[in-house]
C-alpha positions in Angstrom: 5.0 6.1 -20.1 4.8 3.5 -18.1 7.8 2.4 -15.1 9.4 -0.1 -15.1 8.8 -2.7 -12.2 12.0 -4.2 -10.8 12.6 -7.8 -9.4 12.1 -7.4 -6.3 12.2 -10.8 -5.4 9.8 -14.1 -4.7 8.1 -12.9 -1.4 6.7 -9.4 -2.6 5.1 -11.4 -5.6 4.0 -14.8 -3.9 2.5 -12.1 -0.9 0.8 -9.9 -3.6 -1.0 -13.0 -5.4 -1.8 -14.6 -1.8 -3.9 -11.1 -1.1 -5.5 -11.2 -4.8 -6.2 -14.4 -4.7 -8.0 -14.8 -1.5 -9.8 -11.6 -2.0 -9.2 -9.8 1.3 -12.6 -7.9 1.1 -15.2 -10.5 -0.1 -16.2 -10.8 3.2 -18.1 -7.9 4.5 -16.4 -6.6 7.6 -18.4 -6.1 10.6 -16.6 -2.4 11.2 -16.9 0.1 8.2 -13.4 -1.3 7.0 -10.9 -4.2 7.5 -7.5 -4.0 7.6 -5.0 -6.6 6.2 -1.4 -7.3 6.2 0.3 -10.1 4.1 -3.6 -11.5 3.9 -4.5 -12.0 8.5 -6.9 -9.2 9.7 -4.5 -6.5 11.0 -5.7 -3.5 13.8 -3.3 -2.0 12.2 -0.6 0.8 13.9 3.0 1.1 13.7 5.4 -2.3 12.3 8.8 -2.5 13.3 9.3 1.0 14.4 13.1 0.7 14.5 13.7 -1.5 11.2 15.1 0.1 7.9 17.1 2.9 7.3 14.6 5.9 8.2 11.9 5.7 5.2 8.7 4.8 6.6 5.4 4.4 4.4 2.2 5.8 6.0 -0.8 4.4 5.0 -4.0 6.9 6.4 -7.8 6.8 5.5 -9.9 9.9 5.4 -6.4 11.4 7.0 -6.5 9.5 10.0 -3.7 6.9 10.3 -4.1 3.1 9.5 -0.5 2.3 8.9 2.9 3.1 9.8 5.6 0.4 7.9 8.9 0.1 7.0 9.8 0.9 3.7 12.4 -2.0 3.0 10.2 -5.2 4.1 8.2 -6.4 1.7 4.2 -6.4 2.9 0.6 -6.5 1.8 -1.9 -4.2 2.4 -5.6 -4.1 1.9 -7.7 -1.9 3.0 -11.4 -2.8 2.4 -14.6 -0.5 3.3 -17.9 0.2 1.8 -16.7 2.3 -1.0 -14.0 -0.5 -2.1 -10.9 -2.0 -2.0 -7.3 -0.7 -2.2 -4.1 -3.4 -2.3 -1.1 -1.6 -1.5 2.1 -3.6 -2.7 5.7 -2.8 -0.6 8.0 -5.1 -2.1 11.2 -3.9 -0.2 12.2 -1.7 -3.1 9.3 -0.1 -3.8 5.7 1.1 -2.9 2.8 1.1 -5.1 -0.5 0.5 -5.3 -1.5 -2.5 -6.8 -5.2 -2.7 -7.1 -8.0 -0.6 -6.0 -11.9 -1.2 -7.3 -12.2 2.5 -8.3 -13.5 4.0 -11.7 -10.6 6.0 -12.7 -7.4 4.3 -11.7 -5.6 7.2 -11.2 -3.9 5.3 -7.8 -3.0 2.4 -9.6 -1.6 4.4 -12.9 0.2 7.0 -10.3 3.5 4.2 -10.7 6.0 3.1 -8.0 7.8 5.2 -5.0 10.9 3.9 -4.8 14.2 5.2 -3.0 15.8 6.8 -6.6 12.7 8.2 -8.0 11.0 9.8 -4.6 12.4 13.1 -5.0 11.4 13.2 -9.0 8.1 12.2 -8.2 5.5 14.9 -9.4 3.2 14.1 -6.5 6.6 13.1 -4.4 6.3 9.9 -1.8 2.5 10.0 -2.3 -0.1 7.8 -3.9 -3.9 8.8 -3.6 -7.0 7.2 -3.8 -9.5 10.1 -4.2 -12.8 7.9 -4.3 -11.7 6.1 -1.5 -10.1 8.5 0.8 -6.5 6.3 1.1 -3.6 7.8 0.8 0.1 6.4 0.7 3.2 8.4 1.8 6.7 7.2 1.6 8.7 9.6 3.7 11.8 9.7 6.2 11.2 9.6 10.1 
């Protein structure tokens, strides 16, 4: 069974299609990955450490970290490398992950984190990528 999205408003949607539509990765990176937030070239690090109300979501490849962002703004992720793409999708209310270019899916079918659901969760806060080595965590500070 499938969850349901929730309107989440324009921006998560409108920043979502911006990403998808301008491809974030078609470009081959000159490092081994490129990093994108809301669809500019990110270093990427820690946004708005003080925002929110204490959930944080943690974005890490082969378990080092890429991102650290507040759970209730609504952002655009890509992270692009040699083995693919991944689109991670906050849209204020939720975390999920929104495309990836893997075979199996299992990342994008893993559903939405969101504040009600995070403790019901069978894999808790956390979507994983296991071909490509992302990993997504919603958790508290």
């Amino acid at each position: 069974m499938k969850p349901k999205r929730r309107r989440a408003g324009l921006l998560p949607a409108l920043l979502l299609l911006l990403a998808l539509a301008l491809g974030a990765c078609r470009v081959q990176p000159a490092k081994s990955q490129l990093l994108t937030l809301d669809g500019q070239p990110w270093e990427g690090g820690s946004l708005s450490p003080e925002a929110g109300d204490g959930l944080r979501v943690y974005i890490t490849l082969d378990g080092a970290p890429l991102a650290d962002l507040p759970f209730g703004e609504a952002h655009t992720v890509a992270i692009c490398q040699p083995e693919g793409e991944n689109i991670v999708a906050i849209t204020g209310d939720a975390v999920y992950m929104a495309r990836a270019d893997c075979d199996n899916q299992d990342c994008v079918n893993m559903g939405e984190v969101t504040r009600e659901n995070l403790e019901m969760r069978v894999m808790g806060g956390f979507i994983i990528c296991l071909p490509h080595r992302v990993s997504v965590e919603v958790r508290g500070d």
